[in-house]
SEPATI-269055 format. One record per residue (C-alpha): residue in one letter; x, y, z. Coordinates in steps of 0.1 Angstrom, whole numbers, plus 5000, padded with zeros to 4 digits. Each point is the difference from the previous one (the first is absolute). Layout:
AXYZ...
% end
This chain:
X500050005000X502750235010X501649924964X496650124983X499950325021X503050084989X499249944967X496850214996X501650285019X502650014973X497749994973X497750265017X503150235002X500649944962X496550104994X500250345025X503450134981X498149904963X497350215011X502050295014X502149994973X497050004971X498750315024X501950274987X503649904996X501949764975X501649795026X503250224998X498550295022X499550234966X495950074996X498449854973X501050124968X503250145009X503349914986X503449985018X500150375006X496850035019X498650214973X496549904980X501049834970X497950114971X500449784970X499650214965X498649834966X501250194971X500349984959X502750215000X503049914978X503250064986X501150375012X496450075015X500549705025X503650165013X498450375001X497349835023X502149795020X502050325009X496650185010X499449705023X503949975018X499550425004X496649945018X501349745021X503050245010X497750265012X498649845023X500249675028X496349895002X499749844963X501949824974X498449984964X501449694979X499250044963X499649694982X499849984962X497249794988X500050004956X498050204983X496650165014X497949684986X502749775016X499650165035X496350035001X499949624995X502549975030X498050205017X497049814997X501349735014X500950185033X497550215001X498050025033X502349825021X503250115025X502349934969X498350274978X502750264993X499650335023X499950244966X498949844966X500850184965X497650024978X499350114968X496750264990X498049754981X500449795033X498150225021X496749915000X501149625002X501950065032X497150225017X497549734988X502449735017X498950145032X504149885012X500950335005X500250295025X499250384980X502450235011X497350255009X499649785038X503550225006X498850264979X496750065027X502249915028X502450254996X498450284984X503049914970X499450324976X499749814964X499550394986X503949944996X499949754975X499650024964X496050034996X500349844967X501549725011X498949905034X496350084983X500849634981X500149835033X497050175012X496849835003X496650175014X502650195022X502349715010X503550024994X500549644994X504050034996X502750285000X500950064968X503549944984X501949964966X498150214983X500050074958X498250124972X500349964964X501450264978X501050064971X503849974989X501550174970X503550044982X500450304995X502550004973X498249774979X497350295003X502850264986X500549764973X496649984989X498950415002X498349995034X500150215029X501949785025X499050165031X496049974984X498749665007X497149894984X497150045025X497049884983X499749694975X499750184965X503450185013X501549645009X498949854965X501950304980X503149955023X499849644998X500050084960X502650264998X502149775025X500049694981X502649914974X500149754970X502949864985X498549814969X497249725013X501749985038X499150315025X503250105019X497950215028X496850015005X497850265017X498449885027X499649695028X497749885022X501149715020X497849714998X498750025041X497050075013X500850315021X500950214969X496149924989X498550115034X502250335004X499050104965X496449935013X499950215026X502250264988X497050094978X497449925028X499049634991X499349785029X501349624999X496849845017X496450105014X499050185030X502350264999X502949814991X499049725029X500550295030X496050045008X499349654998X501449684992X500749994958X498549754981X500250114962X502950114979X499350384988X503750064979X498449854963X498150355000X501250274978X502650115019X501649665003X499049974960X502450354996X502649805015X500049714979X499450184967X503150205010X502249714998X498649834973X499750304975X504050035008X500949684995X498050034970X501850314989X503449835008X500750265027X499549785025X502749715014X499049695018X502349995032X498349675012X499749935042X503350055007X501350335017X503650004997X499549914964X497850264994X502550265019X503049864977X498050074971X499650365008X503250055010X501549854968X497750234979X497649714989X497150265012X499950375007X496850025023X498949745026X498449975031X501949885035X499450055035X501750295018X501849785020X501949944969X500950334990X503250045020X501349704983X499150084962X501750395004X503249825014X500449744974X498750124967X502550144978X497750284991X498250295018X496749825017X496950215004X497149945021X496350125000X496449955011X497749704985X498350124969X496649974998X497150064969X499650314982X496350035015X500949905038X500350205032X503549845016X499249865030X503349875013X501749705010X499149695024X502949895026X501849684989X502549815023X499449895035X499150055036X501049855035X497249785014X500249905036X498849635010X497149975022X500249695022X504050065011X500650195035X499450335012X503850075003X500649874969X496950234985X501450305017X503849914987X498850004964X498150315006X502950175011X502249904971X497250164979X500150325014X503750015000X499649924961X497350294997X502750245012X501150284980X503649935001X499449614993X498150074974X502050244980X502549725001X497649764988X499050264972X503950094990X501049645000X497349824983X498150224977X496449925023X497950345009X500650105037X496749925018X501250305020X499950314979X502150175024X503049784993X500050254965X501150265024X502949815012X503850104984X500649664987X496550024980X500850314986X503449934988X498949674983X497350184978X502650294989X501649694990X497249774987X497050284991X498349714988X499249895031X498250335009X497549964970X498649645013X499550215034X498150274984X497749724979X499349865033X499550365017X497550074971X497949695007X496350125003X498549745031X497049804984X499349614997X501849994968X503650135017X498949825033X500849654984X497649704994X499749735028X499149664989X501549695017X500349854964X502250284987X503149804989X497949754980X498050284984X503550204999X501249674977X496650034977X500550374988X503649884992X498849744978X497450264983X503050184999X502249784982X496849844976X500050374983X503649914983X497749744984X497550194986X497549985026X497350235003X500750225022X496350015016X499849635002X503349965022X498750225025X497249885004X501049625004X502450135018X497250155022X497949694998X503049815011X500250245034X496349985003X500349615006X502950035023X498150265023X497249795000X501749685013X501750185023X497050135015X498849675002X502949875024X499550375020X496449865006X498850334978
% end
């Protein structure tokens, strides 16, 4: 008996020191979720890559520097589809990442998850001031006056010009076309001919998705129903209308004409081609800018998204990404991320983010800062995809859709896109395009319970 005793009171103190340790600490005397150091360890999921990944990594050693209470670990995950799958399988339990990247078209999915914490709990708790961020950015992650996440890398499209090529051929270089009859007689004037082959052509669209919606909205056009899915749950395509048809004849009447070059899916390909005078006029993001004016042996010029002859310009819708924060994780590890993203909303970390990457500040006042300012007597390019996004009117059309089906219906205008090269008519792709979102909104409701 005395042998038994013994036994149960050593399994009973086993039990007591699992329980105390599962109670708060990690069995070393460090609170849950700490590391080595004692501070909360907040675990970062990114699609950063290449040079972006090293700018960001730097932001997160500074951070942890400047303080003792939290260390951020970035942790590269692929592209944004390959960490939103990652994510899903985490998602909701302890082993969710603290702060999850992702992309624009991703937002309604990860609100509709319902796996995630909106920032605006901190927001209300602290009386944070949002008035400081860029309105036409954070207004993307804004639903029925939630901010779901804090916005981040931030572009827009513009368009990108060599300039000499525009000497060449009689224009004004520092005139961009702004409208589409202007584009067509640059596009003409710009391309050249040697016997049956076309050394440059005019004009290039990259065969993606977001090039279609930002020409959509720039003239007013809403992607989907219900103004643009913000007053109530989308559930029919609205781009085959005649806005969306002014986009598609565009391209097709071009590549008709032989102004216009079919740069394919690819980015860097569709940058080299630029840069080795394959095209004079394309469209790229205005994260890319910086990149283009230092590489291309020829003087780059940069200006606002041309829209038709008859339209009002709107403006531009945010592309890029935002900083989600996981729901079912800890409160110290909630409060760690949110403290990262203020630090990252800070002027000073945000002009860095702007000089070193090419991505609008999501602090305007970083412009004021010296490094800022030197950079764009340098680069004046970069000012002009600022002052696009400056000149942004607010409506549902610059707001962004939100459907959880985005990517999918993302992929369907690209192969409308790409079926004009064939002689499709340019009506018909839209609206099978359309048709095709129309089913995918449908079936998602139908797992949603809608």
């Amino acid at each position: 008996m005395k042998k038994l005793a013994v036994i149960l009171s050593s399994i009973l103190l086993i039990i007591l020191g699992a329980c105390s340790n599962s109670a708060g600490t990690n069995g070393e005397g460090k609170a849950s979720g700490e590391n080595e150091a004692g501070k909360t360890e907040v675990i970062f999921w990114h699609a950063m890559s290449g040079e972006l990944e090293t700018v960001l990594n730097d932001l997160a050693a500074d951070f942890n520097e400047s303080q003792d209470e939290v260390e951020v670990k970035p942790v590269f995950q692929g592209t944004y589809e390959e960490a939103l799958t990652k994510f899903n399988t985490v998602a909701g339990t302890e082993e969710a990442p603290s702060i999850m990247q992702t992309f624009e078209v991703g937002t309604k999915y990860m609100i509709d998850s319902g796996k995630i914490q909106p920032v605006q709990k901190f927001i209300d708790e602290e009386n944070f001031d949002t008035a400081q961020w860029e309105k036409n950015i954070s207004n993307y992650y804004t639903v029925d006056g939630t901010q779901y996440s804090m916005p981040f890398n931030s572009s827009t499209p513009v368009l990108v010009y060599n300039k000499d090529a525009f000497k060449k051929a009689g224009l004004d270089p520092e005139k961009a076309p702004m409208t589409y009859d202007e584009l067509k007689a640059a596009a003409e004037k710009l391309t050249v001919k040697e016997g049956s082959n076309t050394s440059q052509y005019g004009f290039s669209i990259l065969n993606y998705g977001w090039f279609f919606e930002e020409l959509l909205a720039a003239q007013g056009g809403e992607y989907v129903d219900n103004e643009n899915g913000r007053s109530g749950d989308a559930v029919k395509a609205t781009f085959n209308d005649e806005k969306g048809l002014n986009v598609f004849n565009l391209i097709k009447d071009m590549y008709k004409d032989g102004t216009f070059y079919n740069a394919g899916q690819n980015w860097d390909d569709m940058r080299a081609a630029f840069q080795s005078g394959k095209m004079a006029m394309f469209l790229d993001s205005s994260a890319g800018v910086k990149a283009l004016v230092d590489n291309a042996p020829f003087e780059v010029g940069v200006s606002y998204l041309p829209v038709p002859d008859e339209a009002e310009r709107e403006g531009v819708v945010i592309g890029g990404a935002s900083l989600w924060m996981s729901k079912d994780i800890s409160e110290e590890k909630q409060k760690g991320a949110w403290e990262f993203m203020k630090y990252l909303s800070t002027p000073e970390v945000q002009a860095k983010w702007h000089v070193e990457t090419g991505y609008f500040a999501i602090n305007p006042a970083a412009y004021e800062e010296e490094i800022v300012k030197e950079q764009w007597e340098k680069y004046p390019q970069l000012k002009v995809t600022v002052d696009q996004l400056h000149d942004t009117k607010a409506s549902t059309a610059t707001q962004g859709a939100l459907i959880s089906v985005f990517p999918e219906s993302r992929q369907k205008v690209v192969s409308g896109m790409e079926s004009l090269y064939q002689g499709m008519d340019p009506q018909k792709a839209l609206d099978q395009a359309a048709a095709e979102t129309d089913r995918a909104l449908e079936t998602a409701g139908k797992k949603q319970g809608k």
